[in-house]
C-alpha positions as CSV (number, residue, x, y, z in Angstrom):
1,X,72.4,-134.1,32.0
2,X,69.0,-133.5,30.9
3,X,68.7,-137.1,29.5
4,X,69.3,-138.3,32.8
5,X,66.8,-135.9,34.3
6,X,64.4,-137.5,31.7
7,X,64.9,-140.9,32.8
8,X,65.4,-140.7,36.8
9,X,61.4,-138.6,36.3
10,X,60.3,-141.5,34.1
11,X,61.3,-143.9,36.8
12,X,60.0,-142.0,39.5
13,X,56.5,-141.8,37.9
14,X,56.5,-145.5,37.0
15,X,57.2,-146.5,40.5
16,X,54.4,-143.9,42.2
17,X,51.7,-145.2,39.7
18,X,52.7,-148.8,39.3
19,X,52.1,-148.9,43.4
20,X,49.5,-149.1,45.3
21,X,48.8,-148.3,49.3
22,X,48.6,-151.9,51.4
23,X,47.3,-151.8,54.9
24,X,49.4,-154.1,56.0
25,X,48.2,-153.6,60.6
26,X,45.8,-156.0,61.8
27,X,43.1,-154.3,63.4
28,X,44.3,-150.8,62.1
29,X,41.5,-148.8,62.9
30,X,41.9,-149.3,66.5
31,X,43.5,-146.4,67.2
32,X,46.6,-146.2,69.2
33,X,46.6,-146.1,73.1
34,X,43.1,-146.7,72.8
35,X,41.1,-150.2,74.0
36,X,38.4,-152.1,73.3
37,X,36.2,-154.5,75.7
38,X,33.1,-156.7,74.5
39,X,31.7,-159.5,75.8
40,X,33.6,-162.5,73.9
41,X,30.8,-164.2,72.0
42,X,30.8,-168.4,72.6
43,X,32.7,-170.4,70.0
44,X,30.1,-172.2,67.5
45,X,30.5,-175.6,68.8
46,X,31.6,-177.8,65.9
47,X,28.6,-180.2,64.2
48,X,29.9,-183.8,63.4
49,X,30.2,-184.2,59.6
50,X,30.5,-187.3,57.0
51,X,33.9,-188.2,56.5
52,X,34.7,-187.5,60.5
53,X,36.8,-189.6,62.8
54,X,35.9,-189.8,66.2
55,X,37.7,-190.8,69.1
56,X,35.0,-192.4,71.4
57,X,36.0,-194.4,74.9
58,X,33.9,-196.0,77.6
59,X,34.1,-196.0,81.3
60,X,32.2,-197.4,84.0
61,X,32.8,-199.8,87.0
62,X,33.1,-202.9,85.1
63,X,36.0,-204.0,83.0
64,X,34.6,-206.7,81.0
65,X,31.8,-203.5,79.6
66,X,34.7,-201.3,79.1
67,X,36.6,-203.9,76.7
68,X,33.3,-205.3,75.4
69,X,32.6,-201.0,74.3
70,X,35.7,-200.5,73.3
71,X,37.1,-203.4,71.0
72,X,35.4,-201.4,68.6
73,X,38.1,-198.9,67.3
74,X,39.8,-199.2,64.1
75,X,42.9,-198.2,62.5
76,X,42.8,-195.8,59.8
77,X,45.5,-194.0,58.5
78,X,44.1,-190.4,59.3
79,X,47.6,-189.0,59.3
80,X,48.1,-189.5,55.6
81,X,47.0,-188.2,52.4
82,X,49.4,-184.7,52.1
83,X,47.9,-183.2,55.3
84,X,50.4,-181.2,57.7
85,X,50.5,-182.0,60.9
86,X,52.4,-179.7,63.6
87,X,54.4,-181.3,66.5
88,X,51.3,-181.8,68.7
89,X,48.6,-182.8,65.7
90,X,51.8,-185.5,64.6
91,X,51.2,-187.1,67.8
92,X,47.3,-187.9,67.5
93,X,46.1,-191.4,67.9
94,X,45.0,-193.0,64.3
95,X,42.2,-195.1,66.4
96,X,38.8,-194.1,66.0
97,X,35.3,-194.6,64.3
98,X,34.7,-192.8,60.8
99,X,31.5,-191.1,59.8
100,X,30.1,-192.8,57.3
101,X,28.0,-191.4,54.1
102,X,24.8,-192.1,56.0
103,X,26.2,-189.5,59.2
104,X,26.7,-192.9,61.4
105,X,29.0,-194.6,63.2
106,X,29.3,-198.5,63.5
107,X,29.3,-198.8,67.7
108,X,30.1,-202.2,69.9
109,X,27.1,-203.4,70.9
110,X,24.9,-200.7,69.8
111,X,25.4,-201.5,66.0
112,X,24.3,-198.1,63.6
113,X,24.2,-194.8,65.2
114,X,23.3,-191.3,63.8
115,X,25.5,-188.7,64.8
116,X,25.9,-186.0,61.7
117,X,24.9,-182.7,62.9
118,X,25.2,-183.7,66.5
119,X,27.7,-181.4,68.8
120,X,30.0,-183.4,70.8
121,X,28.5,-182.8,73.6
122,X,25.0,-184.0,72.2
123,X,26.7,-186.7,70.9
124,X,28.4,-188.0,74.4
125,X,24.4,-187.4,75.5
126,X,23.4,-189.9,73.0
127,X,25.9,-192.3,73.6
128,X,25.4,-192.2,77.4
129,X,21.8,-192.9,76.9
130,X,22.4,-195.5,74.9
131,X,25.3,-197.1,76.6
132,X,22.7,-196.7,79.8
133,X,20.9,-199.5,79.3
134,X,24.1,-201.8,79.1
135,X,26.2,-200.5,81.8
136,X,25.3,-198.3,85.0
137,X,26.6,-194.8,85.2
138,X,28.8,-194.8,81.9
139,X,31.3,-192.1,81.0
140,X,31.3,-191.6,77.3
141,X,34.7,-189.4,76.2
142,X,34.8,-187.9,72.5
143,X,36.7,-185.8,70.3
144,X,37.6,-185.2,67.0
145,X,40.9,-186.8,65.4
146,X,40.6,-184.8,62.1
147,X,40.0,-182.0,62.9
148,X,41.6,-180.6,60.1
149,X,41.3,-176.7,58.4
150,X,43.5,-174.9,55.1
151,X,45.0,-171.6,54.6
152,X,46.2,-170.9,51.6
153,X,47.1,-168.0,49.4
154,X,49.1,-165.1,50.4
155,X,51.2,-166.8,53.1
156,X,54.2,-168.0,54.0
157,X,53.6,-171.5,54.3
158,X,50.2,-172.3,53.0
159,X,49.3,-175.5,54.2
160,X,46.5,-177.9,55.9
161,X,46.8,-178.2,59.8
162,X,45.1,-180.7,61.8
163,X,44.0,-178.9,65.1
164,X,44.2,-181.2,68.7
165,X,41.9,-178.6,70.5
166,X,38.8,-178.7,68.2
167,X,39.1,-174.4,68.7
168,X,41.3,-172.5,66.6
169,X,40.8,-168.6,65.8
170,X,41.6,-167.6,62.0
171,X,44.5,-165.6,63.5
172,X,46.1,-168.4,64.9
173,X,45.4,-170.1,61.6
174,X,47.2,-167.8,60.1
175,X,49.8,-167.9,62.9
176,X,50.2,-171.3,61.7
177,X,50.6,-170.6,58.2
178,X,53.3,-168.7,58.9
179,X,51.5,-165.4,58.6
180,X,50.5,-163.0,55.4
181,X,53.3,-161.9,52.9
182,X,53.0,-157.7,52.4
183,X,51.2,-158.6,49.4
184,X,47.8,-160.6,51.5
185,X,44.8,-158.9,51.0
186,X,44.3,-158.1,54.7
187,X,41.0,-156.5,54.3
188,X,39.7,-159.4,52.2
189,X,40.4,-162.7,53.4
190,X,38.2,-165.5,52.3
191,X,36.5,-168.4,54.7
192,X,35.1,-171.4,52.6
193,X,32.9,-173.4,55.2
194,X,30.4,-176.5,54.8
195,X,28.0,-177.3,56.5
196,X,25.7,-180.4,55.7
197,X,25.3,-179.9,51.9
198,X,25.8,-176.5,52.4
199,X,28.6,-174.7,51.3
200,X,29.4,-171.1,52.3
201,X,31.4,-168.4,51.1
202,X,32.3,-165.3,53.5
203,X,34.6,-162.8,53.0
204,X,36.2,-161.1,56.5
205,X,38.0,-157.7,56.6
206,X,40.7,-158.4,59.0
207,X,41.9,-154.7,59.3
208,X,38.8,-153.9,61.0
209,X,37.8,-154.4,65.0
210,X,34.6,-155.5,64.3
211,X,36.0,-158.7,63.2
212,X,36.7,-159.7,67.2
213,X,33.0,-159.7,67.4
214,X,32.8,-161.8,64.3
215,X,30.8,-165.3,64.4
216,X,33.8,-166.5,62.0
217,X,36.3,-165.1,64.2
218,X,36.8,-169.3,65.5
219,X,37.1,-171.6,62.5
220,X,35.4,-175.2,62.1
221,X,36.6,-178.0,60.8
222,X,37.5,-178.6,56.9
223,X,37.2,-174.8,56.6
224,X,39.4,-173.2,53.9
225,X,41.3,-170.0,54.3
226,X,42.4,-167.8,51.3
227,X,44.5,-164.9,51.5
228,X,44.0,-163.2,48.2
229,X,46.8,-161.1,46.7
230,X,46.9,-157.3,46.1
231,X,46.5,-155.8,42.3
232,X,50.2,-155.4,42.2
233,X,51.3,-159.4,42.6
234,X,48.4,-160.2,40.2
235,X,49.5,-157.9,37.7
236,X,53.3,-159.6,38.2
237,X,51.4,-162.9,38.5
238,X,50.6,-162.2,35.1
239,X,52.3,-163.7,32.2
240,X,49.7,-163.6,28.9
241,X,51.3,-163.6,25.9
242,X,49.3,-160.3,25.1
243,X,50.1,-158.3,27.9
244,X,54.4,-159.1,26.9
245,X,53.6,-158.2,23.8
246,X,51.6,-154.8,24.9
247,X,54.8,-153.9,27.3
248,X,57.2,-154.7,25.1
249,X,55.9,-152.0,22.3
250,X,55.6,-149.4,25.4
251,X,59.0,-149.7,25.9
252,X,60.5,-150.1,22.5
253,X,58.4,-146.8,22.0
254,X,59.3,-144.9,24.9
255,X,63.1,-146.2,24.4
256,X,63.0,-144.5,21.1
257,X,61.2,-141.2,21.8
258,X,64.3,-140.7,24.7
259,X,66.6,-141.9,21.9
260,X,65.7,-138.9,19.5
261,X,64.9,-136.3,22.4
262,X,68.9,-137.1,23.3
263,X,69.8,-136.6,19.6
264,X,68.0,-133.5,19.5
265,X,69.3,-131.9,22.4
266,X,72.8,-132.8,21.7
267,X,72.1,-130.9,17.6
268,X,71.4,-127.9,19.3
């Protein structure tokens, strides 16, 4: 009776020690029956980058300028390479022009055109300009076709997404991703952005409110999500030969030392 006292206690303290607390409640410090309001802070606009593919069209009165602009679109295959697409992303056109190294396009008519760090709006302003002086009263349409972002980590279904809207939120990201498991670092979640040649590193505590006021709180594209795991799934993660080794005399030992406790017990 007493040896099984010893062990049920042994495995009682091993399991309150070997566990820690996980805030697992988005947004958990916003106290129940209790609301916010704030003034929803505008989405950064997303900067064309090298490597893009743009879908560009052009309208106007006259046909022969609309097929003279747009004979220009190529097909690429912007669907492949591993990325994920979801129902509505599988269904983007794989027509458009590509970004080159230099940050231009290669336009009908117009030849070499800038356009890296340009919104899309700035860039329909260009284009319109440019177009201008061709074509009276041109409507220049844009968008992104890979606009694509990451999360991977602690989720369900880590994967890369490519996003028809050009505006995604990290919580729909994660939406996507088929949300954290219990053991996602909720309160350390990692965005890698670049910009340029810049690249960035921030770290966003999603347990917190203050994160609805957030400029990360809408994702660009390429960015990179990682859900980090808790010290318990690193710890189980783990599989150095050192640290099998270091368990495996802890429990020979403490096998043992409730061996000869038993033997002494039942002597008396």
């Amino acid at each position: 009776m007493i040896f099984k006292k010893l062990l049920h206690f042994s495995v009682i303290i091993i399991v309150i020690f070997g566990c820690s607390t996980r805030d697992l409640v988005y947004f958990s410090d916003l106290e129940s029956g209790t609301s916010i309001q704030s003034q929803i802070s505008e989405a950064v606009s997303p900067r064309i980058q090298k490597d893009d593919l743009l879908s560009i069209t052009v309208n106007s009165l006259s046909p022969e300028s609309n097929l003279l602009f747009n004979l220009g679109l190529l097909t690429t295959g912007a669907g492949d390479g591993g990325v994920v697409r979801n129902e509505v992303g599988s269904r983007l056109a794989t027509e458009g022009y590509l970004v080159d190294t230099n940050g231009e396009i290669n336009f009908p008519v117009l030849g070499k055109i800038k356009v890296e760090g340009l919104t899309k709006m700035e860039c329909i302003d260009k284009l319109s300009e440019l177009v201008g002086e061709y074509v009276k009263d041109p409507i220049i349409n844009i968008r992104f076709i890979n606009f694509k972002i990451t999360v991977i980590g602690e989720v369900n279904k880590p994967a890369s997404f490519v996003i028809p809207t050009e505006k995604i939120s990290v919580l729909e990201a994660i939406g996507m991703a088929g949300d954290m498991t219990m053991f996602g670092k909720r309160e350390n979640v990692l965005i890698l952005r670049e910009t340029g040649n810049e690249r960035k590193a921030v770290r966003i505590n999603l347990n917190s409110k203050e994160f609805l006021n957030s400029p990360y709180f809408y994702m660009q594209q390429n960015d990179i999500i990682y859900v980090e795991p808790d010290r318990i799934k690193s710890v189980q993660a783990s599989t150095n030969q050192r640290s099998l080794t270091v368990l495996g005399i802890i429990t020979s030992l403490s096998i043992a030392l409730i061996f000869n406790l038993r033997l002494m017990i039942e002597r008396r």
